[in-house]
VEXPA-230947 format. One record per residue (C-alpha): residue in one letter; x, y, z. Coordinates in steps of 0.02 Angstrom, whole numbers, plus 50000, padded with zeros to 5 digits. Example, Ala and Ser with C-alpha at 12.3 -4.5 7.8 and 13.67 -1.06 7.14 Angstrom:
<node aa="A" xx="50615" yy="49775" zz="50390"/>
<node aa="S" xx="50684" yy="49947" zz="50357"/>
***
This chain:
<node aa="X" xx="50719" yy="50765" zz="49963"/>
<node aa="X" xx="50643" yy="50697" zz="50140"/>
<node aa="X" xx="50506" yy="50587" zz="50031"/>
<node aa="X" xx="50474" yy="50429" zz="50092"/>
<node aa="X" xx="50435" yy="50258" zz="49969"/>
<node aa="X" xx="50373" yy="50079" zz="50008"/>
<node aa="X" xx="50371" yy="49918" zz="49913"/>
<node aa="X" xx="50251" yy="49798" zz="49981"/>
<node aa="X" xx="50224" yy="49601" zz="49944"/>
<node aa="X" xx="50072" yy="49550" zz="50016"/>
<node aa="X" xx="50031" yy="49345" zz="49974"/>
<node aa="X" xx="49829" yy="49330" zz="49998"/>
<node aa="X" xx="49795" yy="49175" zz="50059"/>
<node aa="X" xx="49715" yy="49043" zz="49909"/>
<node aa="X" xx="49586" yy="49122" zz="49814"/>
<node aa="X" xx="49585" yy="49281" zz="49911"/>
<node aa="X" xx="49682" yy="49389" zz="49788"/>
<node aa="X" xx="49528" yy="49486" zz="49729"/>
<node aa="X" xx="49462" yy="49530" zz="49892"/>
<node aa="X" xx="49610" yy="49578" zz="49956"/>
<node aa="X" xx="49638" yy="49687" zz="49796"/>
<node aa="X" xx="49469" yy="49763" zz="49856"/>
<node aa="X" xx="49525" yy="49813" zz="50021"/>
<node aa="X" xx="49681" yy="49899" zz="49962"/>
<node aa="X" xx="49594" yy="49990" zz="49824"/>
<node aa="X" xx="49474" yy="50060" zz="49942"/>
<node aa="X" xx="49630" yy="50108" zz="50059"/>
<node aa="X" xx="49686" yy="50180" zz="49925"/>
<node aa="X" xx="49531" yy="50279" zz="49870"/>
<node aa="X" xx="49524" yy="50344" zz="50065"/>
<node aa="X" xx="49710" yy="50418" zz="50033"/>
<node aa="X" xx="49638" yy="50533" zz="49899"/>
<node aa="X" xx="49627" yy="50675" zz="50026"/>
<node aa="X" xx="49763" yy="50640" zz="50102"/>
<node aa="X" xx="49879" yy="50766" zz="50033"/>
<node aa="X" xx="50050" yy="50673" zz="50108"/>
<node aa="X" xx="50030" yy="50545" zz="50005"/>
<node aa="X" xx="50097" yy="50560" zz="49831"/>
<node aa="X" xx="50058" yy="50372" zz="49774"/>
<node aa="X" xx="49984" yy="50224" zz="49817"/>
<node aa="X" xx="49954" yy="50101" zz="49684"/>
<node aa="X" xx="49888" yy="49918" zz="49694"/>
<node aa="X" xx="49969" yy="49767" zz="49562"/>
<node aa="X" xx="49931" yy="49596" zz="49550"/>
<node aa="X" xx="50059" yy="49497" zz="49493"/>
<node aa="X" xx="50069" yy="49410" zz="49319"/>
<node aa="X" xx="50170" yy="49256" zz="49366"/>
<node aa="X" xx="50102" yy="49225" zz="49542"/>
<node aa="X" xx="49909" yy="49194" zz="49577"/>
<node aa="X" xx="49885" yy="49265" zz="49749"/>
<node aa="X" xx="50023" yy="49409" zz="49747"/>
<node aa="X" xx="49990" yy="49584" zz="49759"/>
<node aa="X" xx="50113" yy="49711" zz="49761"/>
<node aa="X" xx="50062" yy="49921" zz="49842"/>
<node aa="X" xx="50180" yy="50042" zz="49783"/>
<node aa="X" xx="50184" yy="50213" zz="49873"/>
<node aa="X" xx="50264" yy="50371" zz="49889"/>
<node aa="X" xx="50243" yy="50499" zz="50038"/>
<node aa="X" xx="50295" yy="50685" zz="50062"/>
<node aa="X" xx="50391" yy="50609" zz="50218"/>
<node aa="X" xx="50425" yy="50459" zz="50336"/>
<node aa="X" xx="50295" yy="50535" zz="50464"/>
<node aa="X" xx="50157" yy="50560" zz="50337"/>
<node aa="X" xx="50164" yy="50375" zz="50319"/>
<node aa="X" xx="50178" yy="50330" zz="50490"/>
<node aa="X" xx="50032" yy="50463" zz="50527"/>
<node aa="X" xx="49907" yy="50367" zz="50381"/>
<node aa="X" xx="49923" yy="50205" zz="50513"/>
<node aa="X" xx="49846" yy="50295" zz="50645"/>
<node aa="X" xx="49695" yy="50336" zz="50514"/>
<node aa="X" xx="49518" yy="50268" zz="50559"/>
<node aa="X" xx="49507" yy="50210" zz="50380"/>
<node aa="X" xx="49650" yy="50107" zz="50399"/>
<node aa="X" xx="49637" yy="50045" zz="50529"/>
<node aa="X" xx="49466" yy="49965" zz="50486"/>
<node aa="X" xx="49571" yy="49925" zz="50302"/>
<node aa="X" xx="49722" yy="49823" zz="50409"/>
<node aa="X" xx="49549" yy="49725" zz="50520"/>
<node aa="X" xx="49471" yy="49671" zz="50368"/>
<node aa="X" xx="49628" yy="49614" zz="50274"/>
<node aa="X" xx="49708" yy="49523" zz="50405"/>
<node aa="X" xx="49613" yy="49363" zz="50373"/>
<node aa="X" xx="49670" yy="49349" zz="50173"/>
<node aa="X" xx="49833" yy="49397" zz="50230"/>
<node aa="X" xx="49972" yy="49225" zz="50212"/>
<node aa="X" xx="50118" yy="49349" zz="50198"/>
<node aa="X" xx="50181" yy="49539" zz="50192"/>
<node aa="X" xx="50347" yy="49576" zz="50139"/>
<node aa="X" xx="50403" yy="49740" zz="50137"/>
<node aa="X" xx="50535" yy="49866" zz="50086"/>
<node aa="X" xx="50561" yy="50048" zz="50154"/>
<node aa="X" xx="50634" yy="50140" zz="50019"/>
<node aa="X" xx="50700" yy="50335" zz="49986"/>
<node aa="X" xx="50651" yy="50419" zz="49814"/>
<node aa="X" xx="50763" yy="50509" zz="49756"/>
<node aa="X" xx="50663" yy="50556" zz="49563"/>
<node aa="X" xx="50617" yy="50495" zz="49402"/>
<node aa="X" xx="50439" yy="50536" zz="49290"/>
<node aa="X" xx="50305" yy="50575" zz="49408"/>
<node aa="X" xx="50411" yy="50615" zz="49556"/>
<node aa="X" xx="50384" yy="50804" zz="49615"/>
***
């Protein structure tokens, strides 16, 4: 399996959470027809007011470096940068489980 999985922590600055969970939904809306990607799904955190966590799976490392060079996100990454305190995030490599074609 060549799939390709991230694990983002992105820390909106104070009371930015919600917008920022804006932007990333509509990111994530814009990925709809983008058949390389298998998931993308936006958390808040319970324990931590201005965390939000992405989760997403792609067909393949390249599909995910291709959605970067996207119009859409690229406008997404502009308008987020200024709630942005902190990213942290982890490459990962699925290898299955429920929902995992």
């Amino acid at each position: 399996m060549s799939k390709f999985g991230m694990v983002a922590k992105f820390t909106a600055k104070p009371g930015q959470r919600d917008a920022l969970a804006e932007i990333l939904l509509e990111a994530a809306d814009a990925l709809q027809s983008f058949e390389n990607c298998e998931m993308y799904i936006v958390h808040t955190s319970e324990t931590e007011a201005d965390t939000l966590w992405v989760t997403e799976v792609w067909s393949n490392p390249e599909a995910h470096k291709a959605s970067l060079s996207l119009e859409e996100t690229k406008a997404a990454i502009q308008r987020a940068m200024p709630l942005i305190a902190g990213v942290e995030s982890t490459p990962l490599k699925p290898v299955g489980g429920k929902g995992l074609h």
